[in-house]
C-alpha positions in Angstrom: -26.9 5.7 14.0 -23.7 7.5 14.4 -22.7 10.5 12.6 -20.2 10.0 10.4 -17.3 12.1 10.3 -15.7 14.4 6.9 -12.9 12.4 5.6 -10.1 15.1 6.0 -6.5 14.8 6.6 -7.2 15.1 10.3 -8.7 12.2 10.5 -7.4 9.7 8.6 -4.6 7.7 10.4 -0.9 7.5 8.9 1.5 4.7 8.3 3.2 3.4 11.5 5.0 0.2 10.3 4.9 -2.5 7.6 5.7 -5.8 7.7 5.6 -8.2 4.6 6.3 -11.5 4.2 6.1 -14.3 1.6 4.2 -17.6 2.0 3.3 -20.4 -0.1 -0.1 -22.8 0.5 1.5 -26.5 0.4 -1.9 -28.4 0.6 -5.3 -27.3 1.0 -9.2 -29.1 0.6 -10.6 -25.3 -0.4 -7.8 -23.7 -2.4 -7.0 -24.2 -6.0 -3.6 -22.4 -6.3 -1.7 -24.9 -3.7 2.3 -24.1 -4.3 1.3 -20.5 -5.7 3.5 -17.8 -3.5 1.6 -15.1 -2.1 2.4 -12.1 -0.1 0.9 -10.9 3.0 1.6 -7.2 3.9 0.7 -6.3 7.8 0.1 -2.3 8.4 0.5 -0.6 11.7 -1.3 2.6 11.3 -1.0 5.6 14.1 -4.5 5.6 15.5 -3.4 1.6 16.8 -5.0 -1.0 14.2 -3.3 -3.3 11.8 -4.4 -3.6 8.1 -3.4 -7.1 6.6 -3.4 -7.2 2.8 -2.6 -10.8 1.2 -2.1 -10.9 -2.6 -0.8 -12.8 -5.1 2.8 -12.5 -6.5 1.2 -10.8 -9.8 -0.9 -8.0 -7.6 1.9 -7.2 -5.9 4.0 -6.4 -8.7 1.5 -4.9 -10.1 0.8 -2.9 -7.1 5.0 -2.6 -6.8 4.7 -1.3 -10.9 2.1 1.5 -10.0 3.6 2.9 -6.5 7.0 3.3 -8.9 5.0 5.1 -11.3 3.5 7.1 -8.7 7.0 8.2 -6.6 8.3 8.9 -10.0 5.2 11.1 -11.1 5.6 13.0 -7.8 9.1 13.6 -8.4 8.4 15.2 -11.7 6.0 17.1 -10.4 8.1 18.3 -7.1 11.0 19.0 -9.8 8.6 21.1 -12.0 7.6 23.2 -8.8 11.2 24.0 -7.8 12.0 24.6 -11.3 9.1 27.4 -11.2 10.3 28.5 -7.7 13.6 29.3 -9.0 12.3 31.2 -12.1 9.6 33.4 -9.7 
């Protein structure tokens, strides 16, 4: 077996591109939710592969809700560090 390697910033690949898109099932024998929306997210990350994430309308809001709460935690924190910088 391989040796696996430290998960470190080195080696884990960054955001390239996204793509997203909305689709809707019209008809299906093996899907209940035909006519629920969905949306499929396509990442291109820098080491070359593409990630596609599909998820319903109500995980991506919720996944919408919790990146907003994340950028805005982030900038509270960032404004708390410069606040501190300025008072050094």
């Amino acid at each position: 077996m391989g040796e696996k390697q430290p998960i470190s910033a080195d080696n884990i690949p960054s955001l390239k591109s996204m793509t997203w898109r909305a689709d809707v099932i019209l008809s299906s024998s093996s899907v209940n939710n035909v006519m629920q929306p969905f949306i499929i997210l396509r990442f291109e990350l820098s080491d070359g592969t593409f990630q596609t994430v599909e998820l319903s309308m109500q995980a991506f809001h919720d996944l919408r809700f919790r990146v907003a709460e994340a950028l805005h935690s982030m900038h509270k924190l960032e404004a708390n560090y410069l606040f501190t910088l300025r008072d050094a």
